[in-house]
N, C-alpha and C positions, 0 to 999 in steps of 0.2 A: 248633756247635763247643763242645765242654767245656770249663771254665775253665783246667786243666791244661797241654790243646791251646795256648790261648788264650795262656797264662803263658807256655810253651816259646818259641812263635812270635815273639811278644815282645822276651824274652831272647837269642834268634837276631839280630834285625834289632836291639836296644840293640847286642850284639856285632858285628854286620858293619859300624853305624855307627863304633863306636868303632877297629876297626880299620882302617878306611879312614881317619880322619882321624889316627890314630897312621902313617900311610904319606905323609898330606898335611902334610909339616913345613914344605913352603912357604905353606901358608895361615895369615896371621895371626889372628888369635882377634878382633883387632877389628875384621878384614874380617868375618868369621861373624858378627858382632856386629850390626854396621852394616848387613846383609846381611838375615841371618835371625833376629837378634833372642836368639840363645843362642852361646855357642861349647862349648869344652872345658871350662871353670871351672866354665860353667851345670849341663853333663854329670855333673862329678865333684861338683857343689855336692846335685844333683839326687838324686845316688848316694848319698851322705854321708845323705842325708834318707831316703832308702828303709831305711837298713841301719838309724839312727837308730827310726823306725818300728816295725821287727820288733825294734830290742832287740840289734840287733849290734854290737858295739865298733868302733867305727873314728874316726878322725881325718880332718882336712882331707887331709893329707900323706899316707894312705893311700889317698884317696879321687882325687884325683890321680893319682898313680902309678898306678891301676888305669886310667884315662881315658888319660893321656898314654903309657904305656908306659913310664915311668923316672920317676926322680922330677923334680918341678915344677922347680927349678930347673938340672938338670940342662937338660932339655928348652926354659927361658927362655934358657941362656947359649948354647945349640946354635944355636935357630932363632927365636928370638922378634927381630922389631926394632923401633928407635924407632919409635914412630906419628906419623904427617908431621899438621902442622896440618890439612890435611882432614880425614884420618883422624878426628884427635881432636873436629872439629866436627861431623862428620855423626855422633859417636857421642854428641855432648850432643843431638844433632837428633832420633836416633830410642830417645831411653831409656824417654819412653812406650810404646814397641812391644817393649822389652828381654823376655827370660822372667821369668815370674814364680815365686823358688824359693822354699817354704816356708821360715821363718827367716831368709828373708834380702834381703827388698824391702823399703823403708821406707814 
């Protein structure tokens, strides 16, 4: 496969990812978190780093909005809720396993 192929393909499944979890607004991001180790943040954090890369202007707040579908806080007051004391320990339990996004793991 050519790298073009490769890029395209790519870009398709980044896209069918991100539209699927723009349609899952009952998944919280610290389940994904606690879960699989990235959510939406990581996605838009991820993004912000790629466009950063090639030299593209962009901000956090539009790097968001591209992931979430609307903007970030729009989208926190809609569907986001408080994280239950579990929540928030299994997500101190598994931050070794957290993604790791350029510029932004300590």
């Amino acid at each position: 496969m050519d790298d073009k192929t490769r890029t395209e393909l790519e870009a398709a499944a980044f896209r069918g990812l991100v539209k699927h979890l723009q349609k899952r607004t009952d998944v919280q991001n610290i389940d994904l978190m606690n879960l699989a180790g990235f959510c939406r943040n990581c996605l838009s954090k991820w993004y912000l780093a790629a466009a950063n890369d090639k030299g593209v202007a962009m901000t956090d707040a539009e790097a968001r909005e591209r992931v979430y579908g609307m903007p970030y806080k729009d989208w926190q007051a809609k569907y986001q809720k408080e994280a239950t004391a579990e929540q928030k320990r299994r997500f101190e339990e598994t931050k070794p396993l957290h993604a790791e996004i350029s510029g932004h793991n300590k």
